[in-house]
N, C-alpha and C positions, 0 to 999 in steps of 0.2 A: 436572524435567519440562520437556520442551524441544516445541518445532513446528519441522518443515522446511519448511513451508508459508510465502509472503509472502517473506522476504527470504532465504530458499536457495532457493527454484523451484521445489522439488518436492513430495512431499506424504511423508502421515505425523508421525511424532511418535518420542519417546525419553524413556528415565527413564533418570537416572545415581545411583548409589548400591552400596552394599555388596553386595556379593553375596548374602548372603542374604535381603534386603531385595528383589532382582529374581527369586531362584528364589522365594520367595512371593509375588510378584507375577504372577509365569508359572502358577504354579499353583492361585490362588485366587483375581486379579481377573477376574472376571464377564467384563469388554467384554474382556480377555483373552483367555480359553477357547475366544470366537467369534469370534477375530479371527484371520486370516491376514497371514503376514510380509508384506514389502513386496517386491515384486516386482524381480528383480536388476539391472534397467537403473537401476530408481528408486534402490535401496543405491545402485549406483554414482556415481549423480548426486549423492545429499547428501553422500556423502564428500567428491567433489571439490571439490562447493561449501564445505563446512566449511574446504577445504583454499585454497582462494582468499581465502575470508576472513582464515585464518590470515597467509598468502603475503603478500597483497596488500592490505595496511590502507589503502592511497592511496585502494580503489576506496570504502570508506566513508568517507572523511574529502570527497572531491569529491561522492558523492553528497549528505551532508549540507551541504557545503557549497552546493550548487546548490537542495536544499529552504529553505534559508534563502533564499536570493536570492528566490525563486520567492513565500516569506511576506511579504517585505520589499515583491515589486512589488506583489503582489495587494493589501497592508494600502495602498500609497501609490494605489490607483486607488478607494480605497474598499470593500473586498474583507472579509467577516467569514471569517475561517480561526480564530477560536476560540483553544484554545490547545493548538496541534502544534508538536510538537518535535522529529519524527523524517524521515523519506523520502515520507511519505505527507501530504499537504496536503489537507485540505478547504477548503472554500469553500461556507460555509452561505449555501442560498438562501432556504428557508424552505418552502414548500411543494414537493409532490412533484410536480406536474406543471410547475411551472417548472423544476426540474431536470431534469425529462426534457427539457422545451422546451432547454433549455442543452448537454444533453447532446450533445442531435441538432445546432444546429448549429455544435457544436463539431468534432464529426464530419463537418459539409459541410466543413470548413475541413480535413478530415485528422488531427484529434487525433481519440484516442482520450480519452475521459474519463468514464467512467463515472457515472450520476446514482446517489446512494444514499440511499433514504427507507425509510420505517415497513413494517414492524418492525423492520429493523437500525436503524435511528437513531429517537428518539424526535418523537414525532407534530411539526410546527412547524421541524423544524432538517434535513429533505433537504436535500442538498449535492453538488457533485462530488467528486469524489475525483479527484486527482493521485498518481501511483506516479513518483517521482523514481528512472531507474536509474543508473547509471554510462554508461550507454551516450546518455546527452541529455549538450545542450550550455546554454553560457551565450545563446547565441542560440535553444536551443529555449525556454527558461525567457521570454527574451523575447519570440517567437513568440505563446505563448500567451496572454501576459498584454496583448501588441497586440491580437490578436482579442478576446478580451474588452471590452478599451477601446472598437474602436473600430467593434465590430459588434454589442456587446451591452448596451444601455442599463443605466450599472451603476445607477439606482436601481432597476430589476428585481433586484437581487444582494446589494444590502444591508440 
């Protein structure tokens, strides 16, 4: 069972398995029976993306490479990111309206950074969320972690 959602970009899902294992899957799972294919621009798009990832391993190994950098500055200005190991960085604030406060002027500043609080995260630990793509630089990674410095009081953040 797989997701094209988050790090292929498009949406939907897949189950790989024996053939007869997916023709009784087509025919007996419930969310199944009511569910409609995935629309042919969308097919299109996870292939290719499947296919890039295949192609082009460099673009995961910089992306990860640039979410490390990004945990390394954040943990050196004082920064709680918990313990993430992938593309995606939090940065626990603690309550939800200071993440939203963080959010917004994160965004005066041109970052997009989404605040994320309860019920997706447990009550106490809203956070921002960082999406590390291939398409950011070693100077975006800096960028943001200057504006935090040096615009947003980090004992608010820790």
């Amino acid at each position: 069972v797989g997701t094209l959602s988050k790090a292929l970009g498009t949406q939907g899902g897949f189950v790989c398995g024996p053939r007869r294992l997916i023709a009784w899957l087509i025919n007996q799972a419930r969310p199944y029976i009511f569910s409609t294919a995935l629309a042919p621009p969308t097919a299109a798009a996870a292939r290719r993306a499947v296919a890039v990832v295949q192609q082009e391993p460099e673009r995961r190994r910089r992306i990860l490479a640039l979410a490390e950098q990004l945990r390394r500055e954040l943990r050196e200005i004082g920064g709680n990111i918990g313990d993430s190991c992938c593309q995606i960085v939090p940065l626990i604030v603690g309550e939800a309206q200071q993440a939203v406060r963080l959010s917004r002027r994160l965004e005066e500043q041109g970052l997009l950074v989404p605040a994320i609080r309860p019920p997706s995260v447990p009550e106490g630990s809203a956070r921002l969320r960082f999406s590390v793509t291939a398409a950011h630089t070693e100077t975006d990674v800096k960028r943001v972690v200057e504006v935090l410095r040096g615009k947003i009081p980090m004992r608010s953040i820790v």
